[in-house]
ZAMARGU-4260 file (C-alpha; in steps of 0.2 Angstrom, whole numbers, plus 5000, padded with zeros to 4 digits):
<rodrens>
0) 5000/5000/5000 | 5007/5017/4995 | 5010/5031/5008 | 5013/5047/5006 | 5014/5063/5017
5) 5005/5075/5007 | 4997/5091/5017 | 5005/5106/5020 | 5004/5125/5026 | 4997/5137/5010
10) 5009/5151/5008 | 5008/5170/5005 | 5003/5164/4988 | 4999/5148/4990 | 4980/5145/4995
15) 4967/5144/4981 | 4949/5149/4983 | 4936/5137/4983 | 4916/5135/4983 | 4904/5136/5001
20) 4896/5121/5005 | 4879/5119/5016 | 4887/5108/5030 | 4897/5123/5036 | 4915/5118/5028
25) 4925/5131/5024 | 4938/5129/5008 | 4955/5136/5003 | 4970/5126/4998 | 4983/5121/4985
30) 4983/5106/4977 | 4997/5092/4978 | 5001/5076/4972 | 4991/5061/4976 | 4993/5045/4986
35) 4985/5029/4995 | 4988/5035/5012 | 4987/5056/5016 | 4997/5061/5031 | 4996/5078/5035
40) 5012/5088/5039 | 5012/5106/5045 | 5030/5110/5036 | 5034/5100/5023 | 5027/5089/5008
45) 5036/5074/5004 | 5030/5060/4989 | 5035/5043/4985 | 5030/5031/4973 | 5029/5012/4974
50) 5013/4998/4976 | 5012/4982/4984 | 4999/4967/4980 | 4992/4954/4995 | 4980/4942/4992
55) 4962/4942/4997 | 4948/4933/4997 | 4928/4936/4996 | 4917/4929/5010 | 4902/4917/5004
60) 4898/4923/4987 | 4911/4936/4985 | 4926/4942/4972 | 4942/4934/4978 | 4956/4946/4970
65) 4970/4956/4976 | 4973/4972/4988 | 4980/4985/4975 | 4984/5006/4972 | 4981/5005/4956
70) 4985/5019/4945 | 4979/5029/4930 | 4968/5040/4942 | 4972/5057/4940 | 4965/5066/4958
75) 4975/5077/4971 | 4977/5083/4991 | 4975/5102/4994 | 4982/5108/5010 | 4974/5123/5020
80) 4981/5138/5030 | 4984/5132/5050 | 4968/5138/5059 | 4952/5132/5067 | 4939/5124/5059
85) 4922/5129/5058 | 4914/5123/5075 | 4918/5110/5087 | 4908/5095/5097 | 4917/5091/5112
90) 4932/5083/5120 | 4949/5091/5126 | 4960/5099/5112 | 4979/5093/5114 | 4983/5111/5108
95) 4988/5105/5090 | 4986/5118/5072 | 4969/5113/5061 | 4973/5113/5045 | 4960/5112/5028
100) 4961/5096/5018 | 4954/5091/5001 | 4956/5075/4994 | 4952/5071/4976 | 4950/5052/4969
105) 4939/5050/4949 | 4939/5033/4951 | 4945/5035/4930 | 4954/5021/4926 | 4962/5015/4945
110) 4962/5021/4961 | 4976/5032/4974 | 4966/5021/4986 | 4969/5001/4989 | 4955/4991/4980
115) 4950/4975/4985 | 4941/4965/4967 | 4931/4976/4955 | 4935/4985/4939 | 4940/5003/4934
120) 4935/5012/4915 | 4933/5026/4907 | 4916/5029/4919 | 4923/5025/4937 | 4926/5009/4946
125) 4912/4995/4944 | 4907/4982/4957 | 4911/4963/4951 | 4909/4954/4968 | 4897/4957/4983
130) 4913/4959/4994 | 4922/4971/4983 | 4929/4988/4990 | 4941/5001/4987 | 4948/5010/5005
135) 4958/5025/5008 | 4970/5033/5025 | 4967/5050/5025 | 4970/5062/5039 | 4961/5064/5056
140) 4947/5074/5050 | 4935/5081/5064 | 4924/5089/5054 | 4921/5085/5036 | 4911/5075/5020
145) 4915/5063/5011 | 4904/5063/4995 | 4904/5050/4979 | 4894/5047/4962 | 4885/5032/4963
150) 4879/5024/4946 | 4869/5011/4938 | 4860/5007/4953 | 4841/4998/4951 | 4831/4988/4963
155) 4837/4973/4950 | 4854/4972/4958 | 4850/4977/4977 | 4843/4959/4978 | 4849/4957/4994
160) 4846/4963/5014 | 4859/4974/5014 | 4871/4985/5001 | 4883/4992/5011 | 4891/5007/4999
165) 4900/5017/5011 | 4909/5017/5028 | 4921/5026/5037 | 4928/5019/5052 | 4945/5018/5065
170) 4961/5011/5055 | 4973/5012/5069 | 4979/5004/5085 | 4987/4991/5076 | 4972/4986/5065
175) 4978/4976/5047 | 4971/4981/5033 | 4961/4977/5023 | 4950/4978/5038 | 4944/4961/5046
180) 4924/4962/5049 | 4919/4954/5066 | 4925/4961/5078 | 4937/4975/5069 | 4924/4985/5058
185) 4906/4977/5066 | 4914/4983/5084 | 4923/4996/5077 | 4925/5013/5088 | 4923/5025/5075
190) 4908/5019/5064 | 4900/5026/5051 | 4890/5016/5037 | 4878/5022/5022 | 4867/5004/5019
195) 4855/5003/5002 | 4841/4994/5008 | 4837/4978/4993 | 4822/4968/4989 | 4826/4956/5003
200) 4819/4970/5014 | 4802/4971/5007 | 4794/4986/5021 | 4810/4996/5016 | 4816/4991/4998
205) 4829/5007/4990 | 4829/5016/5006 | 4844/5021/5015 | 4852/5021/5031 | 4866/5030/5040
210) 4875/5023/5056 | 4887/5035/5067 | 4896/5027/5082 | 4906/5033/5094 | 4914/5025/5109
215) 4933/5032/5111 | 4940/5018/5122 | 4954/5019/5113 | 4964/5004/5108 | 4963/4992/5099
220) 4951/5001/5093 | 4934/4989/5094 | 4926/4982/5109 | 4919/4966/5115 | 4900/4970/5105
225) 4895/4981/5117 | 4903/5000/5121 | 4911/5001/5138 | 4911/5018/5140 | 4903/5029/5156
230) 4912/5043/5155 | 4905/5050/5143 | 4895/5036/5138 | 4896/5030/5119 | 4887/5035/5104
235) 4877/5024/5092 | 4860/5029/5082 | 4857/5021/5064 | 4841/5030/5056 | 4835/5025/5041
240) 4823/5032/5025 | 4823/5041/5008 | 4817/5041/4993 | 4818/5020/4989 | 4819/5025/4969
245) 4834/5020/4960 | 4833/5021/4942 | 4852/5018/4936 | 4856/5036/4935 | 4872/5046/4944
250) 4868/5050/4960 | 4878/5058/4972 | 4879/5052/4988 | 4887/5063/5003 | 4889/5060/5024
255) 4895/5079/5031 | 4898/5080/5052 | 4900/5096/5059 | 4895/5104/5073 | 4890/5087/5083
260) 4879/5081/5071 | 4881/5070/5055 | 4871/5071/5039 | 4868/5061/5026 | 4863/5070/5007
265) 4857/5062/4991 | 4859/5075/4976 | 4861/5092/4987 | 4845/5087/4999 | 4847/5081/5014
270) 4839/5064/5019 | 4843/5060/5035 | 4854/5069/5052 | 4861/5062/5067 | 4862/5074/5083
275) 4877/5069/5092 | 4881/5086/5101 | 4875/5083/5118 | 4886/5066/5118 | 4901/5075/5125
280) 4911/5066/5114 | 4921/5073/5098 | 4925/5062/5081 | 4942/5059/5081 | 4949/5041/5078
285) 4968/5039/5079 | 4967/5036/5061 | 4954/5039/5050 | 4949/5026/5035 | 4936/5029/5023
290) 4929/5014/5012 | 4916/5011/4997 | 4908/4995/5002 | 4916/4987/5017 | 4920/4969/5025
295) 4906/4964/5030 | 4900/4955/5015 | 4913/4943/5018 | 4905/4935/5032 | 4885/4940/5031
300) 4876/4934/5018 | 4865/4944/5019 | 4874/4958/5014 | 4884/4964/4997 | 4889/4978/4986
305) 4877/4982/4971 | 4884/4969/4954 | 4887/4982/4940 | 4887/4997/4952 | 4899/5011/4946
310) 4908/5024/4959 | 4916/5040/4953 | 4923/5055/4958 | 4926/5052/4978 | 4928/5068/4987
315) 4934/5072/5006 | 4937/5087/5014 | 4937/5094/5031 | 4948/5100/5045 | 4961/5088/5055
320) 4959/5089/5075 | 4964/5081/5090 | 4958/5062/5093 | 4946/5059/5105 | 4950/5058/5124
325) 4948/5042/5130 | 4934/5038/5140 | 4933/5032/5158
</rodrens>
């Protein structure tokens, strides 16, 4: 897996300008090169090149293939001006700069991200297994979104219970990657999950669901099934609806957290929110991974990525913070 540090400070002439979003993210920021793993660095930008290859396999039903960065993906980092960002939610600040990130991956052709089975063309990368996924490092952002085209979806290929196109979640604390699914991602301690309800489901067929869980124990970074935070107690609320139409056209898919509360869009409207404020905890995993589908298909199933789906044009951006205090 390629790393690369890749953030740093804009200078006197070095910040771009950039358009205001509705989740409260500011952006400025010049653009670098690109790279599996971003790192931010308040003083420096370094690059290297180099990929390696593991083998993988698919659980019941899945793609067995190998864990790649793949290239031919043209995408980039920008790195803001040190600062503040826009609000916070909780927890003690160790005292260290904020900085703006933007990271850019079009899915055209490969990936700067690690891709477990699928394909990549001229129109993103498709889905060939139920297990497939591509998954990225990116810096510890506390506030941010993470948005994504989403293609050639229908009812015809969300047969199943569940199709899991998104999650973000704690990489750190020693945790191999790709991530493991029970107890590692299902227990995970920084969870997020968008989930495309299928035909299996027949009261909630094409709706959606988005799950934000919070418990900062710490490592390894998952518990036993069950938070054991008191002080302050764990977070976890999954809601679920939408509009259940999918007709195979783009769609653009979008979690933003900001402020202590999480929202989830489908083409600029907002389908669902989760109020986290009053938790007393902040969002900040020692290392933060992002994910189109996840692991869990490997052992559920129940549960798969969408046959023929295509993912384009990833976006993240936010501000890097603090991680979370541990809890008592």
């Amino acid at each position: 897996m390629r790393a690369l540090g890749l953030l740093a400070l804009c200078g006197a002439s070095g910040c771009g300008g950039g358009e205001a979003r509705d989740d409260g993210l500011g952006a400025s920021g010049v653009t670098l090169t690109s790279a599996t793993s971003v790192t931010a660095a308040s003083t420096s930008t370094s690059t290297s090149a180099g990929s390696t290859s593991a083998s993988t396999s698919g659980g019941e039903g899945g793609s067995t293939g190998s864990e790649t960065g793949t290239g031919g993906s043209t995408g980039g980092v920008s790195g803001g001006s040190t600062g503040e960002p826009a609000s916070s939610s909780g927890g003690s600040s160790t005292g260290e700069p904020s900085e703006y990130v933007m990271f850019n991956d079009p899915l055209i052709g490969g990936t700067l991200g690690s891709a477990v089975g699928g394909s990549f063309g001229d129109a993103g990368w498709t889905v060939t297994g139920k297990a497939d996924r591509v998954y990225w490092s990116v810096p510890r952002l506390v506030e941010g979104s993470v948005e994504f085209t989403l293609s050639n979806v229908t009812l015809a290929n969300l047969p199943l219970n569940d199709h899991e196109v998104f999650a973000m979640y704690e990489g750190g604390h020693g945790i191999e990657h790709p991530i493991g699914y029970n107890p590692e991602f299902r227990n995970n301690t920084f969870k997020s999950m968008i989930r495309i309800y299928g035909a299996a489901e027949v009261e909630r067929t094409g709706q959606q669901k988005i799950m934000w869980g919070m418990c900062p124990l710490g490592a390894p970074g998952y518990h036993d099934g069950a938070c054991p935070c008191m002080n302050p107690a764990g977070f976890f609320e999954e809601p679920f609806g939408g509009d259940p139409g999918w007709d195979g056209s783009p769609q653009r898919l979008r979690v933003a957290w900001a402020d202590g509360v999480t929202r989830y869009f489908r083409n600029d409207v907002e389908v669902l929110a989760i109020d986290w404020s009053a938790s007393g905890l902040s969002f900040g995993p020692e290392t933060l991974y992002i994910s189109l589908g996840d692991s869990r298909p490997e052992e559920v199933d129940t549960a798969g990525m969408p046959i023929g789906a295509v993912f384009s044009d990833l976006k993240v951006e936010g501000w890097t913070g603090p991680p979370s205090t541990i809890c008592m």
